[in-house]
VOVEX-745012 format. One record per residue (C-alpha): residue in three letters; x, y, z. Coordinates in steps of 0.25 Angstrom, whole numbers, padded with zeros to 4 digits, always signed. Layout:
N
ALAXYZ...
This chain:
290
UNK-0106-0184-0051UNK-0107-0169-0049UNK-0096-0161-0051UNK-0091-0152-0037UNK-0092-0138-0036UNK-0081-0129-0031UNK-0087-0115-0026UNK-0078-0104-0027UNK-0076-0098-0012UNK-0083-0086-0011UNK-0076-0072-0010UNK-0078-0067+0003UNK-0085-0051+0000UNK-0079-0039+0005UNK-0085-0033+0018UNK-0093-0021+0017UNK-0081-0012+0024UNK-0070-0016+0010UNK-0083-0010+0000UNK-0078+0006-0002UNK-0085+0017-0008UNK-0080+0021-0025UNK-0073+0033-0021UNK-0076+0047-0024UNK-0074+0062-0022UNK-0068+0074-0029UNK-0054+0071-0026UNK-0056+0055-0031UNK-0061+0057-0044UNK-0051+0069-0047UNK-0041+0059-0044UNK-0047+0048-0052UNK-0048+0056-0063UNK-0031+0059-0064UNK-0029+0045-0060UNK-0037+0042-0074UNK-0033+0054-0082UNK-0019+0053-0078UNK-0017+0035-0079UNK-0012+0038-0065UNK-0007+0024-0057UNK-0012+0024-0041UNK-0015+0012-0034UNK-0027+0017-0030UNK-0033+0014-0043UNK-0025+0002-0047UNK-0029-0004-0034UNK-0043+0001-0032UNK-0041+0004-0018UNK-0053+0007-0010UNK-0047+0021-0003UNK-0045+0028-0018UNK-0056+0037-0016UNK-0050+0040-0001UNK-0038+0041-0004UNK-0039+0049-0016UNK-0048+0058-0009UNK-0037+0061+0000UNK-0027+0063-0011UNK-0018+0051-0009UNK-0015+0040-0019UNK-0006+0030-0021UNK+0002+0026-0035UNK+0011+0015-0037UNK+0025+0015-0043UNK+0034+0007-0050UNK+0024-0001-0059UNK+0012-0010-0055UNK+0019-0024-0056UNK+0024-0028-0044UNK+0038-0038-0041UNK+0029-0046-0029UNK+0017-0054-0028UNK+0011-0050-0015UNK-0002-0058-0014UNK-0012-0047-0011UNK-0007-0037-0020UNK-0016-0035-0034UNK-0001-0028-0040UNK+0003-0035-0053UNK+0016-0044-0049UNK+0027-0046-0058UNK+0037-0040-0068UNK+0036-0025-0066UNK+0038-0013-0077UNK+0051-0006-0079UNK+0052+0007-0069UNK+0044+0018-0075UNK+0054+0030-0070UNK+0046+0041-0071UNK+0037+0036-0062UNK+0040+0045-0051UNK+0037+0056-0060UNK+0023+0049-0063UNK+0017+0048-0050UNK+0023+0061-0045UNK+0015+0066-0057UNK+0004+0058-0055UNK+0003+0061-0041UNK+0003+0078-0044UNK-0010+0074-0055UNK-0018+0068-0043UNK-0013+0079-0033UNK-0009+0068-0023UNK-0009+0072-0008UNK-0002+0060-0002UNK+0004+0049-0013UNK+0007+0035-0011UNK+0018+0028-0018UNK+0018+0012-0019UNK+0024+0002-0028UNK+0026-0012-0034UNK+0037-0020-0027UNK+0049-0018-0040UNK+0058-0030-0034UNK+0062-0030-0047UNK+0071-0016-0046UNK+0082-0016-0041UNK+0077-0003-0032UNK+0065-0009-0030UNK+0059+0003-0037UNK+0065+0012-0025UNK+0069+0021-0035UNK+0056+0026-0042UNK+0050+0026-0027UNK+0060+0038-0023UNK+0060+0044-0036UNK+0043+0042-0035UNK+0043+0050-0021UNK+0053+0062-0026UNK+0045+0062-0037UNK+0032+0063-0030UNK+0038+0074-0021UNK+0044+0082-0033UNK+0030+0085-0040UNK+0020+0083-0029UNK+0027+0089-0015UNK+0015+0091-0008UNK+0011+0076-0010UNK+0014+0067+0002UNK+0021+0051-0001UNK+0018+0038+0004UNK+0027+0028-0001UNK+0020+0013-0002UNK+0034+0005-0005UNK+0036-0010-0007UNK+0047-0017+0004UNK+0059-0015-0009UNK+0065-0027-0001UNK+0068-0020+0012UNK+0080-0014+0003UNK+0083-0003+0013UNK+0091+0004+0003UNK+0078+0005-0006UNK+0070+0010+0005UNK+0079+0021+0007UNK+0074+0027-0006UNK+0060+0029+0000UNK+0066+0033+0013UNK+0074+0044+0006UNK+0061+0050-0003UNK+0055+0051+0012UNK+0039+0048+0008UNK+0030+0053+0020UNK+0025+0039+0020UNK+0032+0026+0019UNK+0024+0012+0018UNK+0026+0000+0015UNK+0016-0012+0017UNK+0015-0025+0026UNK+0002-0030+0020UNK+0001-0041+0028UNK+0005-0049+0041UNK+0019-0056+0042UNK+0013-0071+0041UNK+0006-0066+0027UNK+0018-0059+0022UNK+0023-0069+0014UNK+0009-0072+0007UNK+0005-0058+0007UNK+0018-0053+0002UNK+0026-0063-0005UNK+0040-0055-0007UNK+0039-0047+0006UNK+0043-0048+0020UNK+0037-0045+0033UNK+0049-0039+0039UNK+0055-0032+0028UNK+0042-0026+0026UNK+0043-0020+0042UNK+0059-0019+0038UNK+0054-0008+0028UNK+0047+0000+0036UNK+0057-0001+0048UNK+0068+0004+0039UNK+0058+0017+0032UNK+0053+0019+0045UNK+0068+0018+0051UNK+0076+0027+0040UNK+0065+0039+0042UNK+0051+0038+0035UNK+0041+0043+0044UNK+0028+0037+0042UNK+0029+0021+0037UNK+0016+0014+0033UNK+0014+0000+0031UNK+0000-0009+0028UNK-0006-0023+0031UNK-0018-0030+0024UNK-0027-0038+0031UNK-0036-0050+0027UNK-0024-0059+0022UNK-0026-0069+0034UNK-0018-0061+0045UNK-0023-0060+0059UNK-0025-0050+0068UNK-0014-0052+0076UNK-0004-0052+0063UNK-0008-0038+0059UNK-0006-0033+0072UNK+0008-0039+0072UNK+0011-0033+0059UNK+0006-0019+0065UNK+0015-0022+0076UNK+0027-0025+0067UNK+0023-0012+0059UNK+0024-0003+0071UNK+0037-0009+0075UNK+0044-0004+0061UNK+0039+0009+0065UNK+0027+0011+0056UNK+0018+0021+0057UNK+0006+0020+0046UNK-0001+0006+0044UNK-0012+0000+0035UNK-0020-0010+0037UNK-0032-0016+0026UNK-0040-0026+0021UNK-0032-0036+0009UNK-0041-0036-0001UNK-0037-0046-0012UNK-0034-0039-0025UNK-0036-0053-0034UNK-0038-0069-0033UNK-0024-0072-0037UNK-0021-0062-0023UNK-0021-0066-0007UNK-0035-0069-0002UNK-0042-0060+0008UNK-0044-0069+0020UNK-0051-0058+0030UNK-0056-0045+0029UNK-0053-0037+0040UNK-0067-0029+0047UNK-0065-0015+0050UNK-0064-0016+0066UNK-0052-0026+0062UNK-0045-0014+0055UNK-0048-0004+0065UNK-0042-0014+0075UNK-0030-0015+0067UNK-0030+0003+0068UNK-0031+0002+0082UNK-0021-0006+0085UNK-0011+0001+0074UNK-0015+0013+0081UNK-0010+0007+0096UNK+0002+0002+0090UNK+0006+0016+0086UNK+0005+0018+0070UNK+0003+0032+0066UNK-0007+0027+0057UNK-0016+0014+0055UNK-0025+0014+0043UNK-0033+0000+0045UNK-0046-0003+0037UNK-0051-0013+0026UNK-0047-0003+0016UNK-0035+0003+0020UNK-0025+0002+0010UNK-0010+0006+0010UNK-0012+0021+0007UNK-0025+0024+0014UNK-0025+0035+0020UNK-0011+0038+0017UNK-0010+0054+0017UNK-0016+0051+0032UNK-0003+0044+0037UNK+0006+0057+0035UNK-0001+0063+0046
């Protein structure tokens, strides 16, 4: 009897609008090589995002603090889960420095989720920001922070360093939350962004992916909730699946989709909409401080 074969399902190819250009330029390469020269960490390079070359261009970058070993397992993300590394303590000195090397413009901060600290890593994120400000005061701030368990008292410490942008991601629909982003919450996420918008910061940000299984009308509501909490910048971009073991892409989203999605965040009253299949969180950043 002949033995059954079982063909593996066929990965679905990229469309032609996710294929990018390597990047280029005078700028680029002069900030490739300090990357290189200096063993500076950004999450540009670690995360091979498409915009680098743009971005760069343009003079912003984005680093990451608190080490790359993150507390949660978030089923899109491609960081490392599990025990984090001790707090280096003069990171705040590091990136300030490594930021003055590159000639930064507009810098944005993010970070692993520290659930393991009793401040949540709150600490190194205001001494970060001084920091930044000391040696480069020219140098404009976004600040890409985790929810730090809707602690308000921990979110007072951003608040007080004052960064000309505050963001802190959705990702995904409510329905998808809980498989998207295991430890987090729908509301508390919104309750963050109420309270920083609440207690004074000016310009608050937020992003969705999209090609998780949502439907059109869920990401229209999540906008709608966004807008309630009195956000002014959102994201919107293509999930893109980092490795096997991570959530599979179930739609991508055609370019007249997204310029649907701007139109309506437009109408609804953000001050800024950046919605396309490679649109990351810090695309375009310096942009949004007009």
């Amino acid at each position: 009897m002949q033995e059954e074969t079982i063909t593996p399902p066929v990965r679905q190819p990229k469309p032609k609008w996710l294929r990018v250009k390597l990047p280029t330029g005078k700028k680029y390469t002069e900030l490739r090589g300090l990357v290189d020269k200096y063993d500076l960490h950004t999450i540009c390079t670690s995360g091979s995002c498409p915009n680098m070359g743009e971005c760069w261009s343009e003079g912003t970058a984005t680093f990451m603090i608190l080490g790359n070993v993150c507390t949660r397992s978030c089923g899109f993300c491609g960081v490392k889960t599990g025990r984090p590394e001790t707090v280096d303590w003069e990171e705040p000195e590091k990136v300030a420095r490594s930021i003055k090397i590159m000639s930064i413009k507009h810098a944005v901060i993010t970070s692993v989720d520290r659930d393991d600290l009793k401040d949540m890593g709150t600490i190194i994120w205001s001494e970060t920001v001084k920091a930044i400000r000391r040696m480069n005061p020219e140098t404009t701030l976004e600040t890409l922070i985790p929810d730090f368990q809707g602690e308000e008292n921990l979110l007072d410490r951003i608040i007080e360093v004052n960064p000309e942008v505050v963001s802190h991601n959705m990702e995904t629909v409510k329905r998808l939350t809980r498989e998207v982003r295991i430890q987090a919450k729908y509301e508390r996420s919104l309750g963050v962004l109420k309270y920083l918008k609440d207690n004074g910061i000016k310009r608050t940000k937020s992003g969705i992916m999209l090609g998780l299984g949502e439907t059109e009308d869920e990401v229209i509501q999540t906008m709608k909730d966004l807008r309630a909490v009195g956000l002014d910048i959102i994201t919107i971009g293509q999930y893109l699946q980092p490795s096997k073991k991570h959530l599979p892409v179930k739609q991508f989203i055609t370019p007249d989709q997204f310029k649907k999605y701007e139109k309506i965040g437009l109408e609804m009253g953000f001050r800024h909409v950046e919605s396309g299949a490679l649109v990351r969180s810090s695309y375009k950043a310096q942009k949004h401080l007009k």
